[in-house]
N, C-alpha and C positions, 0 to 999 in steps of 0.2 A: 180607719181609726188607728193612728199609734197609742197605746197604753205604755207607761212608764217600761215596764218590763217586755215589753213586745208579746203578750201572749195571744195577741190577736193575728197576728202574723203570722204565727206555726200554724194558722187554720183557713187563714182569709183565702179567699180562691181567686181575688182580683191579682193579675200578672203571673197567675198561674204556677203558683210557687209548689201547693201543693201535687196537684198532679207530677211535675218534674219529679218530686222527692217521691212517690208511685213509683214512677217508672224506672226509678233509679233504683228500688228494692225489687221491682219485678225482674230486672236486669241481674240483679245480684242469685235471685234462689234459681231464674234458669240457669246461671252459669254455675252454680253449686250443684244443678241437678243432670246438666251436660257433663258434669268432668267427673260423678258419676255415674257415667254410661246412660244415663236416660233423656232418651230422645224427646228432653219437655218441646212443647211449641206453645207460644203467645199466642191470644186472637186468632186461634184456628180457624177457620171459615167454616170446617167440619163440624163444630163443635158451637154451636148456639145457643147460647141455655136465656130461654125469654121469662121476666119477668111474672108473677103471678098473673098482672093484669091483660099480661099478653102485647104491649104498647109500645114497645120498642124490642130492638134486638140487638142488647149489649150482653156483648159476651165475660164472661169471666174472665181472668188474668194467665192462667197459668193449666196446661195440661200435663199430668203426668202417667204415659200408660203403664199399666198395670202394676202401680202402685201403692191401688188404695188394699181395701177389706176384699180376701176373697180373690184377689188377681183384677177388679175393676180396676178401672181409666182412675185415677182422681183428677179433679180441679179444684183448682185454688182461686183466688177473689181475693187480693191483698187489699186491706182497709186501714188507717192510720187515723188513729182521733186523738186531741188535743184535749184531756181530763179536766184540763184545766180551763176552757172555754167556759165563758157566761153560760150558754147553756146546760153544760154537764158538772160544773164547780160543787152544787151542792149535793148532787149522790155521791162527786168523789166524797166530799169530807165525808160522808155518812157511811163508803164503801168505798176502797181503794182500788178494786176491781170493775167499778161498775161501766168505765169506760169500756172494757175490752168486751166485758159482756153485753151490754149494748150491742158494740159492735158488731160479736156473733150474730145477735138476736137479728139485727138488722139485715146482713147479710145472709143467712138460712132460709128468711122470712120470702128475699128475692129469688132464692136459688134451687134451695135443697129440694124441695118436690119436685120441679121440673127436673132437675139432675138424676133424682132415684128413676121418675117414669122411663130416663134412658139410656138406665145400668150403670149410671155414674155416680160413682161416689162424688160428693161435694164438701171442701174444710174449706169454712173461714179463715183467712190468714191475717188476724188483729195484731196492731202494735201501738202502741203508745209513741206521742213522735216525741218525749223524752229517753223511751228505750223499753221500756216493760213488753214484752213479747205474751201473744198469748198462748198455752201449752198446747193449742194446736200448730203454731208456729215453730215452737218447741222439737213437738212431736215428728212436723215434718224435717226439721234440720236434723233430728237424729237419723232420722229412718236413711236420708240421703248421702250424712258423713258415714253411714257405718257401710253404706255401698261402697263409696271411695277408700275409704280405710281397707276393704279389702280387692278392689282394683289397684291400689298399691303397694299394699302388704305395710299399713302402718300403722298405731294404737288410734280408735277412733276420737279420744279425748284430745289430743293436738290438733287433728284436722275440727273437731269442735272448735275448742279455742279461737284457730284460726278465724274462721268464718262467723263464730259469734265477731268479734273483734271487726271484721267486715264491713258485715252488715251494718252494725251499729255506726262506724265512721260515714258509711254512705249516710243513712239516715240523719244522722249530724251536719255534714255536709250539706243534708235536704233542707235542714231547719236554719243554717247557717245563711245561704242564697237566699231563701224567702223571706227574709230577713233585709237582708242588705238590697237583692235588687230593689224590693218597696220603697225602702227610706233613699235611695239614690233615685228612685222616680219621682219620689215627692219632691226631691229637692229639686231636681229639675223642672217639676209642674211650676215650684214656688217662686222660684231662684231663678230659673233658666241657664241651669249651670250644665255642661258636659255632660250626657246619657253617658256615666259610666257602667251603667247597668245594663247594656248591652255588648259588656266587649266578650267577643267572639271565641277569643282564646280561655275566659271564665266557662263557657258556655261548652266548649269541647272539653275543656278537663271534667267537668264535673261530669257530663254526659260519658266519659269513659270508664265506665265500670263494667264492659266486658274483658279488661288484662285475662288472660291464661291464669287457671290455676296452678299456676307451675310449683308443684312441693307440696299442693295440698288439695 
C-alpha cells in the first residue's frame, strides 16, 4: 500500500526494507562499541536468550561484556517502530512517547527474564525511525563514548556529537532505501520498467557502515 506520504513504508516488511535499516543500526553501536575497546559480538551462538514461550531460539542483537550493572554481560535487542503507523497513530497523538515504550514493554516482555535467570543484564534498544532514541539507547551511547573519549584522551561530548550524527544518517539512509526500493518495485510489477531497485553498487554503499572510527 503506497500512502500519499509514504508512511507505510518506513514499516512494511515486504522487500525487506526494515530489517536492512536493523542491521545497519546493529552495525553502527557494534562499531561504536569496538572502537571503544569492547569486544561486542552479534548473534553469538553462546548467547541464546529464548522467548518466554520457549518456541524459537532467536537470539538478541548485540552482546556487551561486562558492561551492564554490577560488571554483567549486557545485551541489547535493537527495535525501530514507526509512531506513526495506523496501528500506533492514536496513543501517539495521546502520548508522544508511547511508541518507544511500547517498544520496551514489548521487548522485556521477550527477553528480560530469561536474560536475568543467566546473570544477564538485558536493555531494549528502541528508536523511532524518524530519529527519537529511547534513554536506554541514550544511556548506552553515553556509557560507550565516555570509554572512547578516554581511549583517546578526548572531551566525551564531540565523540557524542559525532556518532549521534551517525547513527542518525544511517537510520535515514534506512528510511530513505525502503522507500525508493518499494516504489521502483512497484513500478516495475506495473510498468515492467528496469529493476533499478537492485543495483548492486546501492546495495554495497548502504550496507558499508563498518568505515573505521578514525578521530572518534
Amino acid at each position: 500500500f503506497l500512502d500519499k506520504k509514504g508512511i507505510h513504508l518506513l514499516h512494511c516488511k515486504v522487500g525487506g526494507g526494515p530489517i536492512h535499516r536493523h542491521d545497519a543500526i546493529q552495525r553502527e553501536l557494534k562499531a561504536l562499541a569496538i572502537s571503544a575497546g569492547v569486544q561486542a559480538s552479534t548473534c553469538c551462538k553462546d548467547v541464546v536468550v529464548l522467548n518466554e514461550a520457549g518456541s524459537d531460539n532467536r537470539r538478541a542483537d548485540i552482546m556487551l561484556p561486562q558492561c551492564g550493572e554490577q560488571g554483567r554481560n549486557l545485551l541489547l535487542d535493537i527495535t525501530i517502530k514507526n509512531p506513526a503507523a495506523e496501528s500506533l497513530i492514536d496513543h501517539t497523538i495521546r502520548d508522544q512517547d508511547s511508541a518507544i515504550r511500547t517498544a520496551n514493554k514489548q521487548k522485556n516482555d521477550k527477553y528480560q527474564e530469561r536474560a536475568l535467570a543467566n546473570d544477564i543484564q538485558f536493555m531494549p534498544m528502541a528508536l523511532e525511525c524518524y530519529g527519537a532514541l529511547s534513554k536506554e539507547f541514550v544511556s548506552v551511547m553515553h556509557m560507550l563514548c565516555e570509554k572512547r573519549a578516554d581511549i583517546v584522551g578526548r572531551d566525551k561530548s564531540g565523540i557524542m556529537n559525532y556518532w549521534y550524527k551517525r547513527i542518525s544518517c544511517t537510520l535515514h539512509k534506512g528510511n530513505a532505501k525502503a522507500i525508493a526500493k518499494r516504489i521502483l518495485e512497484v513500478n516495475r510489477e506495473v510498468a515492467g520498467c528496469r529493476d533499478e531497485s537492485n543495483d548492486p553498487m546501492v546495495d554495497v554503499e548502504y550496507d558499508n557502515n563498518d568505515t573505521a572510527c578514525h578521530g572518534n
